[in-house]
N, C-alpha and C positions, 0 to 999 in steps of 0.2 A: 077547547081548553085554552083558556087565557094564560099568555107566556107570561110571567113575574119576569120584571127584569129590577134589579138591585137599584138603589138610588141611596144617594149619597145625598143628605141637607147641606143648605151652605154652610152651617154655623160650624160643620166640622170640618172645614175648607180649611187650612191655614192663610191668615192673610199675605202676600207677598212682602219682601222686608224691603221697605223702602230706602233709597240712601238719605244718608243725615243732610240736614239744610249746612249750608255755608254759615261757618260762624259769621256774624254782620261785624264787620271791623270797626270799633269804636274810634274816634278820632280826638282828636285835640287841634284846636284851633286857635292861636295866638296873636293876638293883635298889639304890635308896637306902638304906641306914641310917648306923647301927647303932642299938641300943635307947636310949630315953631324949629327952626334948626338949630345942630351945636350941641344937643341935646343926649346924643350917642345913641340913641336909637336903632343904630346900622349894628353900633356895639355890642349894645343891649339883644337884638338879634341873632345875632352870630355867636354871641356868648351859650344864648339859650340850646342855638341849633348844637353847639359843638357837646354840651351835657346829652342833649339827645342820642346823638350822633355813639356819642359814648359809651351810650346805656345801651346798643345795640336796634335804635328806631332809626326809621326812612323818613327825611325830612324833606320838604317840599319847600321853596321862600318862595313867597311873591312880592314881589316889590310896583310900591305905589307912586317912587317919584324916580325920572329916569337923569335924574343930574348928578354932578360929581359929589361923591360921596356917599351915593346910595348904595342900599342894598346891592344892584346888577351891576353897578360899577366895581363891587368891591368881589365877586365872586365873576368867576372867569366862565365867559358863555362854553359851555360842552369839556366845564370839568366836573368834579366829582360830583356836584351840588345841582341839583336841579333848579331853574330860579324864574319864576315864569314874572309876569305884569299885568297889575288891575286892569280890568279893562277901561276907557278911557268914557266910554258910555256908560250912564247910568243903567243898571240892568236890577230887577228884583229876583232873580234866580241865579244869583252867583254861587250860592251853594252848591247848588248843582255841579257846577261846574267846579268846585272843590272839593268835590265827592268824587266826582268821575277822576278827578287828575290823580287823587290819591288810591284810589283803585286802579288805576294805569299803572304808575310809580310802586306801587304796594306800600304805600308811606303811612304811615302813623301817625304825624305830627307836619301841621299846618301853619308856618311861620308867615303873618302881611308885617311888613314896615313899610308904614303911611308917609313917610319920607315927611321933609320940609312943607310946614301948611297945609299938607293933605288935608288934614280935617278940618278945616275952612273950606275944604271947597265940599260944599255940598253934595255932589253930584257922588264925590266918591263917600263921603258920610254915610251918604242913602243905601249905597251898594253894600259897604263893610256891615253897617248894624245889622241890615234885611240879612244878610247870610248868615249871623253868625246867631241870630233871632232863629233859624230856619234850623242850623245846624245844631241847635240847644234844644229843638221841641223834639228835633231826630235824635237826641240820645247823648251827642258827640259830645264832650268835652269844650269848653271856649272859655278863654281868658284874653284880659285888657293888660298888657303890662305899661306901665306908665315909666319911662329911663329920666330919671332926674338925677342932675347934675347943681353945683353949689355956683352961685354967684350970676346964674340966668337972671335979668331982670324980668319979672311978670310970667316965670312959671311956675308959681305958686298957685299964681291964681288960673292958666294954662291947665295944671293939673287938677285941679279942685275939678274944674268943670267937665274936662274928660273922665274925671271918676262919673262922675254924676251922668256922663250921657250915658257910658260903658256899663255902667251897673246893672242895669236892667236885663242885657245879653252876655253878659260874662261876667266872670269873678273876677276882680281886680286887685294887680299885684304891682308892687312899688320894685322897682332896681335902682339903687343908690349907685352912683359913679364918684367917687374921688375922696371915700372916708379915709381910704388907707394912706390920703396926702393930706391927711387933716383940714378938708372941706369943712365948711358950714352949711350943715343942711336943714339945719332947727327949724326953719320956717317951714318945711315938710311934716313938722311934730303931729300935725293935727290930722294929717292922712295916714300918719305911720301907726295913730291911736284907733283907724278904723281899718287898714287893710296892712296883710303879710307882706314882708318887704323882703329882699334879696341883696348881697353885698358885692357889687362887682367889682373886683380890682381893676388898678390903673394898669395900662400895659406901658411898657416902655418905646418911646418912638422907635430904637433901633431897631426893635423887635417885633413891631406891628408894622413897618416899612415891609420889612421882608413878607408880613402874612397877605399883606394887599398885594404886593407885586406877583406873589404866586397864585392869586385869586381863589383862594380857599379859605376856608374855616379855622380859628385859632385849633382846635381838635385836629384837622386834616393835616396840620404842618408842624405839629406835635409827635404827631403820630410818624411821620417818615420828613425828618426835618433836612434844611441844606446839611452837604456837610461841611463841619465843623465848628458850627454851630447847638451841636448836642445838647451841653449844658443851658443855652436860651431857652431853647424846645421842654426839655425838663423843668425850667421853671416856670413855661406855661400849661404846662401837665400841671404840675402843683398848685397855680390860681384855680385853674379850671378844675380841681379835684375840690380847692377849699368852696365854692362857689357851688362844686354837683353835692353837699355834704347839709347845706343849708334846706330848712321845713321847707319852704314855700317851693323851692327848685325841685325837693324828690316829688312834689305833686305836680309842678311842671312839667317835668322831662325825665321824671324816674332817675333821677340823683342818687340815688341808692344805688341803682345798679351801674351807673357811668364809676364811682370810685373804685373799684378793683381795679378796672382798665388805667383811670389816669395814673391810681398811685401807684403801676408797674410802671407806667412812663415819665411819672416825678422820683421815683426811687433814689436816683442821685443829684436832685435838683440842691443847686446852690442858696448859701444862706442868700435874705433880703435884704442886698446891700447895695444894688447898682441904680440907684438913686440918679435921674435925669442923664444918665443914657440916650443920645439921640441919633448914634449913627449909627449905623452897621459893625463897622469894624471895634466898634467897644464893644459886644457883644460874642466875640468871638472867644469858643472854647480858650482859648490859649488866654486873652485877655482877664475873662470874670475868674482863671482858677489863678493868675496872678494879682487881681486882686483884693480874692476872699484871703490866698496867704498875708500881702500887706492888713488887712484890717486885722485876722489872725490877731498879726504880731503885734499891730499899733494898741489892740486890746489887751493884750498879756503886759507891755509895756504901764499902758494906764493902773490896770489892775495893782501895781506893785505899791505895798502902802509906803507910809513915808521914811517908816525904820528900817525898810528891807534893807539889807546890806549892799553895799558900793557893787559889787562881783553880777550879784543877779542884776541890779541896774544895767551894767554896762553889758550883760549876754545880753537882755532884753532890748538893750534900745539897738547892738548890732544888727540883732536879728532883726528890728526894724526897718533900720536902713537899709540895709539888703534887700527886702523885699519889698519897699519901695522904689528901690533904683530898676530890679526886676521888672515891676509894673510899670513902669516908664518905659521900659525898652519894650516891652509886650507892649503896650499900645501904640508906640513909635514904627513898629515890624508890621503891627495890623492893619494901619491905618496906611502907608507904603504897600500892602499885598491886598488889598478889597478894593 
């Protein structure tokens, strides 16, 4: 007698449940220029990283030129900021190696500034396009930002042609520097007619002295400023918020999500009034709160029309002087204590 033994078909097998793939981290890749120094490029960079930085992403810089003024000169090796360097050979798989570093890092967001003439020199031309050509068929995110400044001779036509190389591997976006000193930058009209542009404030020397000497990101020294200093700090929370608040930035570096953070850190930033500020010690809390009270008062003074009566005149213009004599002495004490 033949034993029957039970059998089971596969099809009623359950299949085993496999684990989920890794989500593939999409990336963003941003390339600074255009050719030539002076340009704020390093600005334009650091501007971008600190919106990043803000919106809660991992930024990675590379920097392409190792001289004064650069990228690595201006961020302090083994601080908060990770800050690597083009390689100096031409190579056709730099991607690679901008994938792996942000996989290392866990970064999100891939900052190159091509420093002074970078893109004249060929060799790194070839390296930037080939990656970011590479990093575009991979899925990633890549943009060409071009930082123009008013009164450059011959970057007009500087930038014309980097759009034109740039376009092919990345979207290409304009950052203005110096509208809010009332720059001329009309001769950009015809690039601003074909690509999204970005507004970036002027910083104040007193105030970007201090952000280079700490070798951090305007973000990073906002965020936990010297002390006494608070009020500076808060009013570069407040650039850096009106700057994450702009189209072409929330598709940048998700600007959308950097402004809750800044405007918790601009909350009590001072009106904009310290105009050609170059040193340190003008920018001290004690200094800009004595005097946003002088302009205060010198505007309540103005404001008085011609028929006000003798009485409000003379409170008005007291209270001027006072707080002008105030502001003399606050800058006299800061300028003695820094």
């Amino acid at each position: 007698m033949t034993n029957l033994q039970s059998t089971t078909t596969l099809a009623a097998v359950p299949a085993p449940a496999l684990p989920p793939k890794p989500k593939k981290r999409k990336l963003k890749c941003i390339v600074i220029g255009p050719n030539g120094g002076g340009v704020r490029k390093t600005k334009s960079a650091l501007a971008i990283g600190s919106i990043a930085a803000a919106a809660g992403q991992v930024v990675i810089y590379v920097c392409a030129d190792r001289g004064i003024g650069s990228l690595s000169a201006s961020l302090k090796e083994g601080g908060p900021n990770r800050v690597e360097h083009l390689p100096d050979e031409e190579t056709g798989n730099y991607a690679d190696t901008l994938i792996a570093l942000a996989g290392d890092a866990d970064a999100d967001v891939i900052i190159i500034d091509l420093g002074a003439n970078e893109m004249l020199n060929s060799k790194s031309r070839r390296t930037v396009r080939a990656a970011l050509r590479q990093m575009k068929a991979l899925g990633h995110d890549t943009f060409a930002v071009l930082s123009l400044v008013p009164g450059k001779v011959g970057l007009d036509d500087d930038a014309v042609n980097f759009a034109r190389q740039m376009s092919k591997e990345a979207q290409v976006v304009l950052a203005f520097h110096g509208q809010d000193e009332g720059g001329d930058l009309s001769k950009f009209d015809e690039l601003k007619d074909d690509y999204p542009s970005i507004a970036v404030s002027t910083d104040q020397l007193g105030i970007l002295e201090m952000i280079t000497r700490a070798g951090v990101t305007p973000f990073d020294w906002c965020a936990a400023p010297a002390p006494g200093f608070e009020l500076a700090a808060a009013w570069v929370a407040h650039n850096l918020m009106q700057l994450a608040q702009q189209p072409a930035m929330i598709e940048l570096a998700r600007g959308d999500l950097a402004v809750p953070v800044l405007s918790s850190l601009a909350q009590d930033h001072p009106v904009p009034f310290y105009r050609g500020r170059n040193n340190k010690w003008q920018v001290t809390n004690e200094c800009l709160t004595a005097d946003a009270r002088e302009i205060t008062t010198q505007r309540a003074l103005m404001r008085l029309a011609s028929d006000a009566d003798d009485a409000s005149v003379a409170i008005a213009a007291r209270a001027f002087i006072a707080a002008a004599s105030e502001a003399k002495a606050a800058h006299r004490a800061a300028k003695l204590a820094v």
